[in-house]
ZADO-1210 file (C-alpha; in nm, 4 decimals, padded with zeros to 6 digits):
<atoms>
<atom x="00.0000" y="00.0000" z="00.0000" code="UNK" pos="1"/>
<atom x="00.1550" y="00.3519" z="-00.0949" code="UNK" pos="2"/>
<atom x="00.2485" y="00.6224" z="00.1742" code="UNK" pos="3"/>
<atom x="-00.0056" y="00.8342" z="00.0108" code="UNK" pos="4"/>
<atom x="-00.3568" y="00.5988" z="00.0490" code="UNK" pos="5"/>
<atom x="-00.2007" y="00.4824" z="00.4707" code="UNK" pos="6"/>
<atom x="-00.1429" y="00.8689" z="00.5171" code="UNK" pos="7"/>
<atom x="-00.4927" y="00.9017" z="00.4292" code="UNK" pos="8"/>
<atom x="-00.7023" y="00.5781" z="00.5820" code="UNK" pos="9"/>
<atom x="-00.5326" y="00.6737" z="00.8954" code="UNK" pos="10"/>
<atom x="-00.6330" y="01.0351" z="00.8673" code="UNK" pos="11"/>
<atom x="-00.9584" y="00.9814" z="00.7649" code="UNK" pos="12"/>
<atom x="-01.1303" y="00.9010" z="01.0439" code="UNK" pos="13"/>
<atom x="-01.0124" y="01.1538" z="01.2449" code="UNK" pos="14"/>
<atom x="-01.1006" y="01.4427" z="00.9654" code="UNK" pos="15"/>
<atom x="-01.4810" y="01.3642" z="00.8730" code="UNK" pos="16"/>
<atom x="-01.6157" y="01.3680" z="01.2113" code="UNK" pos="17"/>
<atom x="-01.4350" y="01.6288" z="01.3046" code="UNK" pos="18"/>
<atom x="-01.5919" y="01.8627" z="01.0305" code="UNK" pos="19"/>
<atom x="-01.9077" y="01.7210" z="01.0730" code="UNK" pos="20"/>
<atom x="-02.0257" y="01.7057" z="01.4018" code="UNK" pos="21"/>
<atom x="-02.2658" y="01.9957" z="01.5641" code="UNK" pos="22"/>
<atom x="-02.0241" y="02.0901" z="01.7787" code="UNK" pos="23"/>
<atom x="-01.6975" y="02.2264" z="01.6095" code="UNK" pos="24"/>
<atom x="-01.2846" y="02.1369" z="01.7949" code="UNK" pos="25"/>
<atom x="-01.1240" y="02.4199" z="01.8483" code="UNK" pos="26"/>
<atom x="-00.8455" y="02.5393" z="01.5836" code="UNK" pos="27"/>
<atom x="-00.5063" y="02.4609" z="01.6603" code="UNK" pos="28"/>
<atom x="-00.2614" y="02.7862" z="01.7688" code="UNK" pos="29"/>
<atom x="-00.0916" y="02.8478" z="01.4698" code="UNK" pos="30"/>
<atom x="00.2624" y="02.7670" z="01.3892" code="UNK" pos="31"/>
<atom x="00.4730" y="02.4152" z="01.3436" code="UNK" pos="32"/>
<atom x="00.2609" y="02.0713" z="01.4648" code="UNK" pos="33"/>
<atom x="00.4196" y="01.7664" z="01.5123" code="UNK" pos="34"/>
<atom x="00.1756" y="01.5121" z="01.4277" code="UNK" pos="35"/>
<atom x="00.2294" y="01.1170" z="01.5091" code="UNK" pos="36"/>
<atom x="00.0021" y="00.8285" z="01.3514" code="UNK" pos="37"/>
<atom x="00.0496" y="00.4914" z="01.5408" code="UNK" pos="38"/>
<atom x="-00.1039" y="00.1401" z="01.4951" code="UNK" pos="39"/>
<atom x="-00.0512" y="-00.0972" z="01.7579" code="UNK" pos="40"/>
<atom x="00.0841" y="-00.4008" z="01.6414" code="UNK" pos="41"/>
<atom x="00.1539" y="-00.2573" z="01.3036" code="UNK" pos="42"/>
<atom x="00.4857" y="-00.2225" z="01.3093" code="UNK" pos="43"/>
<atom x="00.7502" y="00.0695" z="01.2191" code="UNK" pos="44"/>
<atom x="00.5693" y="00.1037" z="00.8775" code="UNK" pos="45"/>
<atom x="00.2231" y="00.1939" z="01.0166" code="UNK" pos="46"/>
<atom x="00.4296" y="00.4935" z="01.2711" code="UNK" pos="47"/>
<atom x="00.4104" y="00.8207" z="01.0667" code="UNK" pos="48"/>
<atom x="00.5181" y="01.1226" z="01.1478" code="UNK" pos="49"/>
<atom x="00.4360" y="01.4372" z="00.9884" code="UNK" pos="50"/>
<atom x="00.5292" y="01.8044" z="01.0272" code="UNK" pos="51"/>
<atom x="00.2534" y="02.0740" z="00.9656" code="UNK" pos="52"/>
<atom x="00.2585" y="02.4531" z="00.9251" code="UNK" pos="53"/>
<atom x="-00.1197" y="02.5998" z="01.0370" code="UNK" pos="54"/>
<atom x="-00.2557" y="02.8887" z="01.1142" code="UNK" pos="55"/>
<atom x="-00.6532" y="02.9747" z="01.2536" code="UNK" pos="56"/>
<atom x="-00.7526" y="03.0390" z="00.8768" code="UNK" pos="57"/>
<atom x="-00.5908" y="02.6655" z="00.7224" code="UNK" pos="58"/>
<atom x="-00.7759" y="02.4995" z="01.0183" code="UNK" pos="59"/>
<atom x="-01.0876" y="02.6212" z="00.9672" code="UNK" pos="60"/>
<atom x="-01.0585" y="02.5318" z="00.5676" code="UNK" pos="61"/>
<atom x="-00.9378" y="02.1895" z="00.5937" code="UNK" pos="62"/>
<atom x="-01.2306" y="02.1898" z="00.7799" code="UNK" pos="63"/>
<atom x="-01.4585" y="02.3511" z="00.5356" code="UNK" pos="64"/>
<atom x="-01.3692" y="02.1692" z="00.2456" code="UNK" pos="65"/>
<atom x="-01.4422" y="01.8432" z="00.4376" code="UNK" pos="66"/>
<atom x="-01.7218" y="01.9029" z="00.5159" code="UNK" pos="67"/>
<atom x="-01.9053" y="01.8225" z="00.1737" code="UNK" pos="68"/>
<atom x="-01.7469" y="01.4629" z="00.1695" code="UNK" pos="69"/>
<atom x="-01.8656" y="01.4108" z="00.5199" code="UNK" pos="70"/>
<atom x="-02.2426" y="01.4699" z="00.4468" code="UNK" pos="71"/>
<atom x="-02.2056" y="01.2974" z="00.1356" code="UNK" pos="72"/>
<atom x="-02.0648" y="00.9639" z="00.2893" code="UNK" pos="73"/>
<atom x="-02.1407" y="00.9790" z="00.6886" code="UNK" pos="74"/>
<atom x="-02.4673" y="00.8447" z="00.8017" code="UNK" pos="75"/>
<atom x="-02.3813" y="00.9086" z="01.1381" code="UNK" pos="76"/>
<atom x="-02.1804" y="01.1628" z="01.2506" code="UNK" pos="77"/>
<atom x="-02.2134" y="01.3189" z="01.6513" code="UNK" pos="78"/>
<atom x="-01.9311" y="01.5074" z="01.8575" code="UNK" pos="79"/>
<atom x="-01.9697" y="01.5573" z="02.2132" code="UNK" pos="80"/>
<atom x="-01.8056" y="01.8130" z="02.4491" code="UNK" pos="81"/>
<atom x="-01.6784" y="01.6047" z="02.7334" code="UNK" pos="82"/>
<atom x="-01.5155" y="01.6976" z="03.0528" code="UNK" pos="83"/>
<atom x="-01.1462" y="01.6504" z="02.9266" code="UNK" pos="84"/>
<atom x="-01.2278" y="01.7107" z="02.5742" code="UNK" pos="85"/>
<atom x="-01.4329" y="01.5656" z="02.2752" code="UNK" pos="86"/>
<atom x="-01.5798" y="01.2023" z="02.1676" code="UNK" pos="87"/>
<atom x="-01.7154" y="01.1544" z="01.8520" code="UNK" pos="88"/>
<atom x="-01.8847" y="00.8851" z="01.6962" code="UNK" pos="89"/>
<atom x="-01.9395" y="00.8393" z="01.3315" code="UNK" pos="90"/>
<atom x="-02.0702" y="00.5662" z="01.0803" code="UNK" pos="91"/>
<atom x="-01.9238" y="00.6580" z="00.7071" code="UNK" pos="92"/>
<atom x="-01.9572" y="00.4574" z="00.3525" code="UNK" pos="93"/>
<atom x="-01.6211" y="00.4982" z="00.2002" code="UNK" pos="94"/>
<atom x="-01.5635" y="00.3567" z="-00.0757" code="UNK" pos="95"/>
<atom x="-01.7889" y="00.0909" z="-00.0184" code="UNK" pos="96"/>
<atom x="-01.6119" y="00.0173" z="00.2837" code="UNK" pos="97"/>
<atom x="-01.8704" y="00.0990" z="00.5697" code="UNK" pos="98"/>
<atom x="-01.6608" y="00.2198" z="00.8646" code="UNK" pos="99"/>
<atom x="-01.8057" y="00.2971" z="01.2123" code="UNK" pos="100"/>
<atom x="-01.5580" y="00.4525" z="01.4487" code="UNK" pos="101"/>
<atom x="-01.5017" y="00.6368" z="01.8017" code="UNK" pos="102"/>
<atom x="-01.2780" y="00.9103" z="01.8249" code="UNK" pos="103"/>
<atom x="-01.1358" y="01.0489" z="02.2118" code="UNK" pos="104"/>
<atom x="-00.9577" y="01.3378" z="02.2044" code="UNK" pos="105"/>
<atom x="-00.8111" y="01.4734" z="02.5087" code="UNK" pos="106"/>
<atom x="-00.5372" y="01.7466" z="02.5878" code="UNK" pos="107"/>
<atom x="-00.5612" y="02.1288" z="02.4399" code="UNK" pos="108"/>
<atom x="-00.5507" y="02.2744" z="02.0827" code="UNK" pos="109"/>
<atom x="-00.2597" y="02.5277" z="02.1833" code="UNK" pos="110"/>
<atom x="00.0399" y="02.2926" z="02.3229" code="UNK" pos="111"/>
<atom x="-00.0570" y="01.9211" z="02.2626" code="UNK" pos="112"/>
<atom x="-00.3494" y="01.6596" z="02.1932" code="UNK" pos="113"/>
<atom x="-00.4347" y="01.3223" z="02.1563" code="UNK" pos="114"/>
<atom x="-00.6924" y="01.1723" z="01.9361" code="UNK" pos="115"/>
<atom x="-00.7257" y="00.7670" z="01.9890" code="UNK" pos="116"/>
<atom x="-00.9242" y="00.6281" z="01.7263" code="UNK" pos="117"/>
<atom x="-01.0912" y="00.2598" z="01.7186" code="UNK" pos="118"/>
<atom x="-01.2965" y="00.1489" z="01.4121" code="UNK" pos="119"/>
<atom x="-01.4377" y="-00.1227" z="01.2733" code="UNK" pos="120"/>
<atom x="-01.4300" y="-00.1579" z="00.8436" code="UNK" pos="121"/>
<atom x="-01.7069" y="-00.4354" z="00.7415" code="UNK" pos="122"/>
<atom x="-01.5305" y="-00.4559" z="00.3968" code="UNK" pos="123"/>
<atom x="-01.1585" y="-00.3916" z="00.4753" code="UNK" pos="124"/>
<atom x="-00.8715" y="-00.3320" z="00.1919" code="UNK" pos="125"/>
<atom x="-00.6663" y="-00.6566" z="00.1413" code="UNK" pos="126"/>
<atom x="-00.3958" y="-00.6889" z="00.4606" code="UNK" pos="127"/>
<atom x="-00.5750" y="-00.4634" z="00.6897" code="UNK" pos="128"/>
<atom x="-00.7782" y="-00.6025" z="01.0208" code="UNK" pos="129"/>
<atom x="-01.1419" y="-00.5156" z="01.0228" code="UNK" pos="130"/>
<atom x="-01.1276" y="-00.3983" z="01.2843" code="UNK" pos="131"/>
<atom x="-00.8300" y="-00.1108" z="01.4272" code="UNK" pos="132"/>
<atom x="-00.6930" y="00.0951" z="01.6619" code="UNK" pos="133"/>
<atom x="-00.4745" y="00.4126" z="01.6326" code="UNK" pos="134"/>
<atom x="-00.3196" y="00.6814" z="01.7947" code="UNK" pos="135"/>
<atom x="-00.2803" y="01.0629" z="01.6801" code="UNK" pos="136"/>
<atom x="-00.0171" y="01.2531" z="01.9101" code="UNK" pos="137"/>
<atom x="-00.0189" y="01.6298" z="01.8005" code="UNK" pos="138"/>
<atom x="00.2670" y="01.8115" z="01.9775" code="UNK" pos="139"/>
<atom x="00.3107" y="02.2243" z="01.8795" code="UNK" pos="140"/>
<atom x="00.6663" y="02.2466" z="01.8535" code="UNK" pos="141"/>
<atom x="00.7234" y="02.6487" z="01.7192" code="UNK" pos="142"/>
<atom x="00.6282" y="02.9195" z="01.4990" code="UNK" pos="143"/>
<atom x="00.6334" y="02.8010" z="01.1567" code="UNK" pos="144"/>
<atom x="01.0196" y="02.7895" z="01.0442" code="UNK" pos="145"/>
<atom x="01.1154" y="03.0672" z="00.7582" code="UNK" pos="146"/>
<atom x="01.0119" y="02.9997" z="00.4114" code="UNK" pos="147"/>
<atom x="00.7061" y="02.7921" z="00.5333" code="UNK" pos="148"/>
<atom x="00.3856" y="02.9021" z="00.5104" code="UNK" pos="149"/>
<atom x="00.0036" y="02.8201" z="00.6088" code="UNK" pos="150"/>
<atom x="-00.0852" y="02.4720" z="00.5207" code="UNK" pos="151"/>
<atom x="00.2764" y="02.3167" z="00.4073" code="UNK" pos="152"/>
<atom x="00.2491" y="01.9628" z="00.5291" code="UNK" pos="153"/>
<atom x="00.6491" y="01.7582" z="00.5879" code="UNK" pos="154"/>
<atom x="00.5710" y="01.3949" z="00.4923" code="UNK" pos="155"/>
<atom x="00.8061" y="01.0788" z="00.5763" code="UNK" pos="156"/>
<atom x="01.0618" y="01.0597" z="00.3410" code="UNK" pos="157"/>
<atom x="01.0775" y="01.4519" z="00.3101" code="UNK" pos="158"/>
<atom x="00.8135" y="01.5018" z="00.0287" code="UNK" pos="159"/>
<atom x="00.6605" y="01.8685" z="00.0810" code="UNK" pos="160"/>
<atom x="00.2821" y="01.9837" z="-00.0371" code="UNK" pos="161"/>
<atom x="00.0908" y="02.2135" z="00.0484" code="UNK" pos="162"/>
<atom x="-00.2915" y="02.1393" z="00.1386" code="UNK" pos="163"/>
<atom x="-00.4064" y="02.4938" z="00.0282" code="UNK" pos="164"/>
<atom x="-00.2375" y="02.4003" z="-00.3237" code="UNK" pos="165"/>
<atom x="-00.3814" y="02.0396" z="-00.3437" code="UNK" pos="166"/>
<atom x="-00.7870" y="02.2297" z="-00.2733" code="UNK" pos="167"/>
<atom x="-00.6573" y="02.4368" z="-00.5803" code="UNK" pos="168"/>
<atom x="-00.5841" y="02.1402" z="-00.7926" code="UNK" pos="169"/>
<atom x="-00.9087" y="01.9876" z="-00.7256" code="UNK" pos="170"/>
<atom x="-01.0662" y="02.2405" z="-00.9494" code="UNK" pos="171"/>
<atom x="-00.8676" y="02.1609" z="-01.2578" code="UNK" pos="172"/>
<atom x="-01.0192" y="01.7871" z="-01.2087" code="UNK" pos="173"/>
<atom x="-01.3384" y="01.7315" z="-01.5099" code="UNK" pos="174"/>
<atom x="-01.6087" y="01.7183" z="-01.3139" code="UNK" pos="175"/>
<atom x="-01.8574" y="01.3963" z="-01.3080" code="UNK" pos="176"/>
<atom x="-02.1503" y="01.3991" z="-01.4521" code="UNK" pos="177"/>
</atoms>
């Protein structure tokens, strides 16, 4: 499986309920996030790490542009304000993979949070479990460093984009009909 499609599986989950429930997470303080992906039991190849520039105004796109694909493919999707942060529960139809999940996130949105994340795929992708378990540690570390800017992500291996320029490219896609 490419960096690219584990990146996003593991991300997933954590995005579309976050965008879609009633009650909104706060935006990150801006600068440089240090964000950790972990499976148990999936060895060094399922740890990522990824560096991310933000500000207030990249959160609170990310956020608005996933919102469409949550309505589209969420059936169920409820965030709760608890008294050490947020649960949220969701039921999604990805790709024809129907995913229910349960998302804890605990900590603050200005130094450091955790988001642990179990699902349960009915229809998984060939060599994943049906059901799994992982871990998002996000750990500010500084302003953004000079020459970065809003939305640049750091991926493993070095490879730089920009999140801002990928909503741009979407556009240039034909649309279906």
């Amino acid at each position: 499986m490419s960096l690219r499609r584990t990146i996003w599986l593991c991300a997933l989950p954590l995005l579309l309920p976050a965008a879609a429930g009633a009650i909104e997470l706060p935006t990150r303080k801006a600068g440089l996030w240090e964000l950790k992906m972990a499976r148990p039991g999936g060895g060094a190849a399922s740890d990522i790490t990824i560096l991310h520039c933000t500000d207030e105004a990249t959160d609170k796109r990310m956020t608005s542009s996933l919102q469409p694909m949550a309505n589209e493919t969420c059936s169920k999707q409820e965030t709760q304000k608890t008294a050490t942060g947020y649960v949220t529960d969701s039921v999604c139809d990805i790709a024809g993979m129907n995913t229910t999940s349960h998302a804890v996130v605990t900590g603050d949105f200005n130094s450091a949070y955790t988001v642990e994340v179990t699902s349960n795929t009915d229809k998984p992708l060939p060599g994943l479990p049906k059901e799994g378990h992982m871990t998002l540690q996000a750990k500010w570390l500084s302003p953004c460093k000079e020459g970065q800017k809003p939305g640049d992500i750091v991926m493993p291996g070095g490879l730089k984009m920009n999140i801002v320029d990928i909503e741009k490219l979407k556009a240039l896609l034909p649309k279906s009909k």
